[in-house]
N, C-alpha and C positions, 0 to 999 in steps of 0.2 A: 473205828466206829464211824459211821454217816455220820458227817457237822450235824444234822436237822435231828438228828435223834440224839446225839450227846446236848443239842440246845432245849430241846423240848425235854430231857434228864434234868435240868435244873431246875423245874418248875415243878415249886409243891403245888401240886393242883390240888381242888376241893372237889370237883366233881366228875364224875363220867357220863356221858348223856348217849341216849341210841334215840334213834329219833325214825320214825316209818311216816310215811304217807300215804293217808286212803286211796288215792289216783294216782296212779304210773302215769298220767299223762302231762304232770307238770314238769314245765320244765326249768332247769338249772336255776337261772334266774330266779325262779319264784320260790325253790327253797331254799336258796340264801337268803332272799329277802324273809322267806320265814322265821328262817336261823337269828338274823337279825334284829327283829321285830321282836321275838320272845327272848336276845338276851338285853335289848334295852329296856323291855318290861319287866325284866327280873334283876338289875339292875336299877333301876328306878324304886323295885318296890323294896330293893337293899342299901338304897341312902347312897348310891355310889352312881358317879359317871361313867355313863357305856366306856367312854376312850381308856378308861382304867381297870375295865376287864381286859382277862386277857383267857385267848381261845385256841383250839388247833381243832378245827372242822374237818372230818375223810367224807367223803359218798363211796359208798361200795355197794355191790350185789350180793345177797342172802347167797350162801353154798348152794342151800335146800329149794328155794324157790327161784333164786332171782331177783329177789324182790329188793329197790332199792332205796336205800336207807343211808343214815348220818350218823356217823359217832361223831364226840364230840370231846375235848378233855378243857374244862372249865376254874379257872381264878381269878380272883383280882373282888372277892366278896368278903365282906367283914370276918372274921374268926368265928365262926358259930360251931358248935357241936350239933353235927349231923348224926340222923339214928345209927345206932351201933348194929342194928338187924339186919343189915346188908340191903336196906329196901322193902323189904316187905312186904310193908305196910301201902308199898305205891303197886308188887305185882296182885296181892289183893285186893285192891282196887279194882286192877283193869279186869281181872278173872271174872268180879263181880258186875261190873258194866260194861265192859266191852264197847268202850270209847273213852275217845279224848276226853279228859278234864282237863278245865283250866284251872291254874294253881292260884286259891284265892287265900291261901296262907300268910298271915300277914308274920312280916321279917320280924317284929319286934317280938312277938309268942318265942320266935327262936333262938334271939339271944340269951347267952348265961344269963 
């Protein structure tokens, strides 16, 4: 087995993130610094220090379009019970608005 995948095997992650950008035309640089930016504000808004998240970021191109985007496998966030619906409730959202929201959920609603 790759070292980098039996290492990235030992971490219970909490989250999976895909992440798209309205403009093809930025570059590298600026969506890391995105990537960045939204996990020390998500981070911040969960009582913890960015240095004690912990992240494995890919950039890849869509099969179907091309189009490039971020996964993302996310830990280092207090123990919460996340929805058991697989999401749902975030892809009707976007069905319904057809953009970016920003997550104004406050961490404390999610803890036990």
């Amino acid at each position: 087995m790759n070292p980098e995948i039996y290492a990235l095997s030992l971490i219970d992650w909490q989250l999976f993130a895909s992440l798209t950008f309205k403009s093809e035309k930025l570059t590298d640089a600026v969506r890391l610094k995105m990537f960045f930016a939204l996990m020390r504000r998500q981070a911040d808004n969960f009582g913890v220090h960015f240095k004690k998240t912990i992240w494995c970021l890919r950039t890849e191109r869509g099969e179907a379009t091309g189009r490039l985007h971020q996964h993302a496998l996310i830990a280092g966030f207090p123990q919460l019970k996340f929805p058991q619906n697989g999401g749902r409730g975030a892809e009707n959202l976007r069905k319904k608005n057809r953009h970016v929201h920003e997550n104004k959920t406050d961490p404390k609603d999610l803890r036990p």
